[in-house]
N, C-alpha and C positions, 0 to 999 in steps of 0.2 A: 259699240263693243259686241265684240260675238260671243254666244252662249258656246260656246266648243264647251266639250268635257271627251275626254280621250279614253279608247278604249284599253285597259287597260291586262287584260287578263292574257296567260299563257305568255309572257314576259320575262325571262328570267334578268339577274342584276335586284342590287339597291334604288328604290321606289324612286327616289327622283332621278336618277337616270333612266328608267322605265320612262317616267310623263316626257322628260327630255325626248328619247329616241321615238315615243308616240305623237311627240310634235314635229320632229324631222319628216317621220313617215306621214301625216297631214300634210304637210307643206308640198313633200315631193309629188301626191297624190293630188297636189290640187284643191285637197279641200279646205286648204286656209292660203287664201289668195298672198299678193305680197302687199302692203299695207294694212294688211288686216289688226284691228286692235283683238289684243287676246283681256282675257277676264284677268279683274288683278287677284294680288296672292289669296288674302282673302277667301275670295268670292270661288276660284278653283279650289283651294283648300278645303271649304265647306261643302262644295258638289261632288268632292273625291273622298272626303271623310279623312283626310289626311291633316297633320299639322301643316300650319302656313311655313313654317322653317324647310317643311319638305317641298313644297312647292318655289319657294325662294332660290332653294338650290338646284330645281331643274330648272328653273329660268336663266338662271346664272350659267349652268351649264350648256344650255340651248344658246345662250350667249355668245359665248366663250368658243361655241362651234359654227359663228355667224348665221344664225336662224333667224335671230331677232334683234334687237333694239331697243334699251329704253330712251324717252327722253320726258326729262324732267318737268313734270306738271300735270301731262299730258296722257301719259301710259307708255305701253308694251306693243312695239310692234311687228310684225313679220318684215322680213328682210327681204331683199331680191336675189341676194347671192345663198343659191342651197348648198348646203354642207353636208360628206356624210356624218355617220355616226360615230365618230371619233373627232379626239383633240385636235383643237389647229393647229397646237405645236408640232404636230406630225407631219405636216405640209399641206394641207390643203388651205385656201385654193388655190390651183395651179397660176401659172402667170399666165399673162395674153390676155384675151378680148372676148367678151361675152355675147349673145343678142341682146343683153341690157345696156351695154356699152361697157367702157374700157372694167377691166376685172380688176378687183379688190386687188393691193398690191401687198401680197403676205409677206411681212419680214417677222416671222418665227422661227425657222429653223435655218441654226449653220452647219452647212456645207460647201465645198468646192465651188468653185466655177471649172466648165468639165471641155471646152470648147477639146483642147489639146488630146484629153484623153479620148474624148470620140470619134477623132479624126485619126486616133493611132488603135482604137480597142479590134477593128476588123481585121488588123491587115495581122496583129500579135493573134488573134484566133483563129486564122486562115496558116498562121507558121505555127501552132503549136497541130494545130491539125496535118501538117505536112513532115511533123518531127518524124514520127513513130513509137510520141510516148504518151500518146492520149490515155492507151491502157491504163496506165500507170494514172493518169491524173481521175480517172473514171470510177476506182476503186478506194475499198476500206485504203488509210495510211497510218503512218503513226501517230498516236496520239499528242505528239507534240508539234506533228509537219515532218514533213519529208527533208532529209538534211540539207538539199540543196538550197529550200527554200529558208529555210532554218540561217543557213550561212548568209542570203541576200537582206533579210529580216536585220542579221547583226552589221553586215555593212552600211546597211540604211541610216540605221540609230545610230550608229556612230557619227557617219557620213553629217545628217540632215538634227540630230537632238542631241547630238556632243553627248551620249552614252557609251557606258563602258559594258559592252556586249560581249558575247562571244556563240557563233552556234551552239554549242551546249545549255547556253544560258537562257537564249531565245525559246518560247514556248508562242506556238500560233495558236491565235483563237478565230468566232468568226462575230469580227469586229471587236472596237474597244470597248461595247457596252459586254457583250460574254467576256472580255476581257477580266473586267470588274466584277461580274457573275464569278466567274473560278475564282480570281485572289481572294476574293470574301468566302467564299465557300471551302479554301485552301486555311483559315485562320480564327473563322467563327462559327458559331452553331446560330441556329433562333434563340433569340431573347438577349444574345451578347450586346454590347454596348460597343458602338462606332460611332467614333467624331466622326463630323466633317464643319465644313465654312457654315454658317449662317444661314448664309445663302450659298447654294448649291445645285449644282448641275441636275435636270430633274429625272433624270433617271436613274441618278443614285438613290433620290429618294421613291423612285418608283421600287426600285430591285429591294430597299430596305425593306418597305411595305409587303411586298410579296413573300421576300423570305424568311421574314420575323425578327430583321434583326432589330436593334433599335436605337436609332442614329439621334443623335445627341447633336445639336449646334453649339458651335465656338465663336463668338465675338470676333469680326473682322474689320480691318480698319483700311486706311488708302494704303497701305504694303501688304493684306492679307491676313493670315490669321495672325491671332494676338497672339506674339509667347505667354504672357501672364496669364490668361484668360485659357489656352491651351492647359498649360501647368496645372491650374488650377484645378479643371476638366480630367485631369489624366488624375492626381490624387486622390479626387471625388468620387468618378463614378469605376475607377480600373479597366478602361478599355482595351480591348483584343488591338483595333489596328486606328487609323485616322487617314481619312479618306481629303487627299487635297489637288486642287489644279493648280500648282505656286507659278504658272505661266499662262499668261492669260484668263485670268480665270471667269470660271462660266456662274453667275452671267455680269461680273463686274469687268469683266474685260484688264484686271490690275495687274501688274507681272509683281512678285517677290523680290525686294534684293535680296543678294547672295548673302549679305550678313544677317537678314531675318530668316532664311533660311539653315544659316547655322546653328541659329537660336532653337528654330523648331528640332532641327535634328538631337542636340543635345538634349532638349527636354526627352522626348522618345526613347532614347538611350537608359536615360534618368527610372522611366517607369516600366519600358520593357516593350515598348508600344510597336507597331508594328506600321509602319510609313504604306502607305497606298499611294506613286505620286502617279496622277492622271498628267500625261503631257501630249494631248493629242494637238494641241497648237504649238509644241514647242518650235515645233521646225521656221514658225512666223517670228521669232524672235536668237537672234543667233549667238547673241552675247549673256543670253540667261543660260547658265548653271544649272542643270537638272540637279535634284535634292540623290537624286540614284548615288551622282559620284563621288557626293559627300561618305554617303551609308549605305554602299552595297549592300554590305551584311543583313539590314534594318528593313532593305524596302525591296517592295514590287510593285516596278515599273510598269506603266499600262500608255498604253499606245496604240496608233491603228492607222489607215491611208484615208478612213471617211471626210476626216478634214484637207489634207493634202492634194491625194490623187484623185480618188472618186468613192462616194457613199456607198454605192452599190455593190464594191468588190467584197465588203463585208468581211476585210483582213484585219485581224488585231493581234498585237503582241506584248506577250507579258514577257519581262525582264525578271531572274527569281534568284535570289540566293543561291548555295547549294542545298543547303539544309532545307529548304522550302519546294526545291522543283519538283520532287517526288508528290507532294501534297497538293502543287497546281495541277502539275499531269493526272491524278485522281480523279481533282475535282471538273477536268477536261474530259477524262472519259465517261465519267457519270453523267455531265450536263448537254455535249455534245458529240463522242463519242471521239473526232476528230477535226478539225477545221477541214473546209473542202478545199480540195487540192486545185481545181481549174484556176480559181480565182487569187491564189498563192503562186501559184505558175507564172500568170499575166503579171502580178507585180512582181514577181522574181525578172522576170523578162526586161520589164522595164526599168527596173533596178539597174540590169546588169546594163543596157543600151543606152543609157541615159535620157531614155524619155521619161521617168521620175523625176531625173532632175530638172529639164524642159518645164514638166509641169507645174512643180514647186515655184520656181521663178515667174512661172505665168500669175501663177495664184495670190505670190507676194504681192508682186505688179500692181495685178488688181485689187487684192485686198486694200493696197496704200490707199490704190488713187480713188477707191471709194471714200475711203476714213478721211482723206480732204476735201472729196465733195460734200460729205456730211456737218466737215465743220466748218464748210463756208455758207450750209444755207439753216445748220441749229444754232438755238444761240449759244455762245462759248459757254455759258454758267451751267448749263444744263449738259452738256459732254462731260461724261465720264471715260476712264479707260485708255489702253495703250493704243496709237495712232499706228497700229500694226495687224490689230485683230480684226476678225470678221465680223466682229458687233462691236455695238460701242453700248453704255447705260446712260440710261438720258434719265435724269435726274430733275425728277418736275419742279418748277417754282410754284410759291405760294399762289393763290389758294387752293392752287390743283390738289386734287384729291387722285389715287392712283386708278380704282375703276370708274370712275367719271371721267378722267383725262383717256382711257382704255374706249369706253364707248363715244367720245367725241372724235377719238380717231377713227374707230370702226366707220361712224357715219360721215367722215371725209373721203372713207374706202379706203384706211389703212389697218393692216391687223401687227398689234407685236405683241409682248408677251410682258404682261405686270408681272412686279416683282411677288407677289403671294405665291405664286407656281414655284418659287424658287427656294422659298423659308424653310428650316427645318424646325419640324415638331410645332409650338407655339410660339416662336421666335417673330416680334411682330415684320413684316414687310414694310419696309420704306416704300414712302412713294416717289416708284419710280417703273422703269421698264425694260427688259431687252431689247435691243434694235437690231435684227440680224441685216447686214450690209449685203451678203453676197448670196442672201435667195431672190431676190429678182433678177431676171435675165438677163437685163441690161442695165447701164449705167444710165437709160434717160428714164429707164422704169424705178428703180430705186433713187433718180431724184427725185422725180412726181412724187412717191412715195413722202420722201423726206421732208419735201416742200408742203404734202398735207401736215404733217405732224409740227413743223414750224408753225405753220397758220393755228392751228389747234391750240398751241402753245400762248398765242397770241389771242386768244378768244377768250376776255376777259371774261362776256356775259357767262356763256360757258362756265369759266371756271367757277364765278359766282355760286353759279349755281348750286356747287357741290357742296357748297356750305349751307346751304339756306335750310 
């Protein structure tokens, strides 16, 4: 075991993300080889004069950003694959092949498959370069989009999420996470009280965190949120809005029926509540009902192309009331002044040409024939979720334990994402996990993938272990 003790001074950040990013920079630097056993909590706790709970948690964090490894009995040890200093659910590590050999196969984040849109992104910026309206795309616009783009935004939703839009209604952001930045910004202040699911997409509870609001979990069940357990929650604590994915949702992958959905709607109604529906999968499911065309009135819609078309165009649209677009548009101009116009252009383009739609079919395509590779090599009991989305929740058997089943995948070289990342407030986490299907490159990458996490599943000693 090595005596390391990490330098710790002139670090800004909470102390064990400090010792965290002081061991990333050790490892990157060489000075903690790869095998290396590190000192247990304890033992660094007492050389840093810190509590062991702080040390616990920068390990757990070094973790969680493939630096290290426990295994059971044994100790803590450095990894071979270096991470930066940020979450994997971000995306790292890339896919492809290492000089240690084949790369860890990250299924953390959902996103597109982009084959279509790369092969079409030069020849649409080489013709908007030949219009003579680059000007126009270059500069301040208006704080909703420019209305051309405004009117392709509303053919789209209508087109590809069976919404009832209209250009006036359409407000551009830049992507669906500012999306949900403005509607929340447009209906609450810090300290208000917002549902959401249970479990919940994590960058809602990122933007909560930061902005002060304070997201409350709802009991959800295999159709989504609970009407009763909603009801109940809207009596209790009087919340501003309720933040839901009732299509696909992240990270249970469940679609809403239409008649649990009308149930939510009514309750909403009931207390004055303010519907936030997130449908950036809807387009993957064609016969769900957006909660919008129940309650126009009630809700704002959020949507974006990062799932569809491509992540990077960083196009998002909100759907708004009347009574309410004056208050989006505000909280558009305060947060980001306007959506950029280049990248509303390219999708206006593509809208109009039909290479959006091209791409969406591509994406289905693949999204499917992934979700039947998936469930022809996990075992059925453990497949959660609709056989349409881009993840699926795999749902551990007994004795698995959630980060002990998390770090026997990690050491098979597969990364996904435990259900804790996903809890709201103290709401405990099931053991289980996200599987994201369509971040690795290919379909023989993400079955390697899939086929470690079956075997893992299968490793009884393993699972043993977690209980001992």
């Amino acid at each position: 075991m090595t005596n390391w003790t990490p330098n710790l001074e002139g670090r800004p950040g909470p102390l064990y993300r400090v010792i965290a990013d002081a061991l990333a920079d050790d490892i990157a630097d060489g000075v903690l080889p790869v095998g290396t056993r590190l000192p247990t909590h304890r033992d660094l706790a007492f050389r840093l004069g810190v509590t062991v709970g702080t040390v616990t948690r920068a390990y757990t964090e070094a973790e969680k950003r493939g630096l290290i490894g426990g295994e059971v009995g044994r100790g803590t040890f450095v990894q071979g694959q270096r991470a930066p200093a940020t979450p994997l659910p971000l995306g790292w590590p890339p896919a492809g092949e290492t000089s240690a050999g084949p790369a860890i196969v990250n299924m953390t984040t959902v996103h597109p498959e982009h084959a279509v849109a790369v092969q079409t992104f030069g020849q649409t910026l080489t013709a908007i370069a030949a219009s003579g309206h680059a000007a126009a795309l270059i500069g301040y616009g208006p704080h909703a989009g420019l209305p051309d783009h405004r009117a392709a935004a509303a053919a789209w939703l209508e087109r590809q999420h069976r919404v009832k839009a209209t250009p006036d209604s359409v407000l551009l952001t830049t992507g669906a996470q500012n999306a949900l930045a403005v509607t929340l910004a447009a209906v609450a202040r810090p300290g208000d009280v917002i549902l959401a699911e249970r479990l919940t997409n994590i960058g809602t509870k990122a933007l909560a965190a930061t902005q002060g609001y304070h997201l409350e979990g709802v009991a959800i069940d295999e159709h989504g949120l609970v009407p009763d357990a909603f009801d109940s929650a809207c009596r209790r604590l009087g919340p501003k809005a309720v933040y839901l994915v009732p299509t696909l949702q992240n990270p249970t992958a469940v679609v809403m029926p239409t008649a649990r959905r009308r149930e939510i709607v009514e309750i909403a109604r009931r207390y004055g509540v303010i519907l936030i529906e997130d449908d950036v999968f809807g387009f993957m499911v064609p016969d769900a009902v957006p909660m919008q065309t129940m309650a126009p009135d009630i809700t704002l819609y959020v949507s974006g192309v990062s799932k569809s078309l491509a992540a990077g165009l960083r196009l998002g649209f909100v759907v708004a009331p009347p009574e309410l677009r004056s208050r989006v548009e505000t909280a558009i101009r305060a947060l980001q002044y306007s959506a950029p116009a280049l990248p509303a252009e390219v999708a206006t383009r593509w809208i109009q040409d039909g290479t959006a739609d091209r791409i969406v079919a591509t994406q289905r395509e693949e999204d499917l024939a992934r979700q039947r590779l998936a469930r022809s090599i996990l075992p059925a009991e453990t497949v959660y979720g609709h056989p349409a989305a881009q993840h699926l929740w795999l749902v551990l058997p007994e004795p698995w334990r959630r980060e002990d089943f998390i770090g026997e995948a990690r050491r098979r070289g597969v990364i996904v994402t435990g259900a804790d990342a996903f809890a709201v407030g103290r709401a405990s986490a099931p053991h289980a996990a996200r599987v994201s299907l369509c971040m690795p490159r290919s379909r023989d990458e993400a079955a390697r993938g899939l086929r470690a996490l079956a075997d893992a599943i299968d490793a009884p000693a393993a699972a043993m272990l977690s209980i001992v």
